[in-house]
N, C-alpha and C positions, 0 to 999 in steps of 0.2 A: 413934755409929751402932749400930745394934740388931743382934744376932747375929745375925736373921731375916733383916732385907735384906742383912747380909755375905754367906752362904750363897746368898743368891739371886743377887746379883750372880755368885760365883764360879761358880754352877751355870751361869750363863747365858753368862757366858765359857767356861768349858768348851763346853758346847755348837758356839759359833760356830765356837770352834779347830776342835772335831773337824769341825764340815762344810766348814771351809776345808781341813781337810788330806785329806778323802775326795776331794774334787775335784782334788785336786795330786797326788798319791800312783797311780801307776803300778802293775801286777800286777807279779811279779818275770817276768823271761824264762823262760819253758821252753823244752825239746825237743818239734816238734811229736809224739813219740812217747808223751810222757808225758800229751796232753789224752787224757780216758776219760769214760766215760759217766756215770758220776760227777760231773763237772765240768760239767753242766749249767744252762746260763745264768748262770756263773760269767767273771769277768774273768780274761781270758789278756793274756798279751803275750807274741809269737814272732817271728820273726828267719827267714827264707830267701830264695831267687832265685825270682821269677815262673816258670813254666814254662808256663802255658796262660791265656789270656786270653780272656773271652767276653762280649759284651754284650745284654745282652736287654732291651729299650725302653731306661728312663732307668735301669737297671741293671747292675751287671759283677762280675761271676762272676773268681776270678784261683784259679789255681791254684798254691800257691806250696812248696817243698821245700829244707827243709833235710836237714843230714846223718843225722836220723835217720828220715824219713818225711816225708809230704805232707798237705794240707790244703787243703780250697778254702775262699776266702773270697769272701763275700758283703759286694761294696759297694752300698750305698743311695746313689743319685747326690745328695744332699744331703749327704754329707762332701764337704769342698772341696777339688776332685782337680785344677781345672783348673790347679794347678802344675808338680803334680806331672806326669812324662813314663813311663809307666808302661809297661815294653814286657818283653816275654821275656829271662828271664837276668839281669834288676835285682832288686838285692838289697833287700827291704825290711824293715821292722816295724811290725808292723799288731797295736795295741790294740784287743780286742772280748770281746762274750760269747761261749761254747761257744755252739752250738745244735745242731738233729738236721734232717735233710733226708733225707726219703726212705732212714729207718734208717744214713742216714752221718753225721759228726760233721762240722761246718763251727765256721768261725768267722764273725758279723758284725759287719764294722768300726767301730769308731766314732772310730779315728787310723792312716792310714796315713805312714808318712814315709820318704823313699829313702835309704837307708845308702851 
């Protein structure tokens, strides 16, 4: 075998690894205190209790607080929620990007799950 297609082969295996472990690979948890403006359209993952719940058409708005601060997150009714039982006071963790709403920082979901 030729040094050229070794190289290529290992290049192309690299590759697949790393987009197989981008899709597996979680953000670490923070404090909802520590997202900042900064952190724009950047992957979070946060940990609190629902506090406020709002639905607008085929969308839900949750507003959720841990110990160091609050956060609303925006779900797009296409995450698949109809298992989940989602009510005031349920502790969840919700994977998404930062975003900005009307000069406030949100998060939008893209895994929520009840702890």
């Amino acid at each position: 075998m030729k040094l050229e297609n070794f190289v290529v082969i290992v290049a192309i295996t690299g590759i697949v690894v790393l987009f197989w472990l981008s899709s597996t690979l979680e953000p670490r948890l923070l404090p909802i205190s520590n997202i900042t403006i900064k952190m724009l359209e950047s992957p979070v993952r946060v940990q609190g209790k629902i506090t406020e719940i709002k639905e607008y058409n085929e969308n839900i708005l949750l507003t959720i607080n841990d110990s160091s601060d609050s956060i609303d997150v925006y779900v797009y009714k296409k995450i698949k929620l109809e298992k989940l039982e989602l009510a005031i006071n349920s502790s969840i963790e919700v994977s998404g990007k930062v975003s900005e709403y009307h000069g406030k920082l949100e998060i939008v979901a893209e895994k929520i799950k009840l702890l």
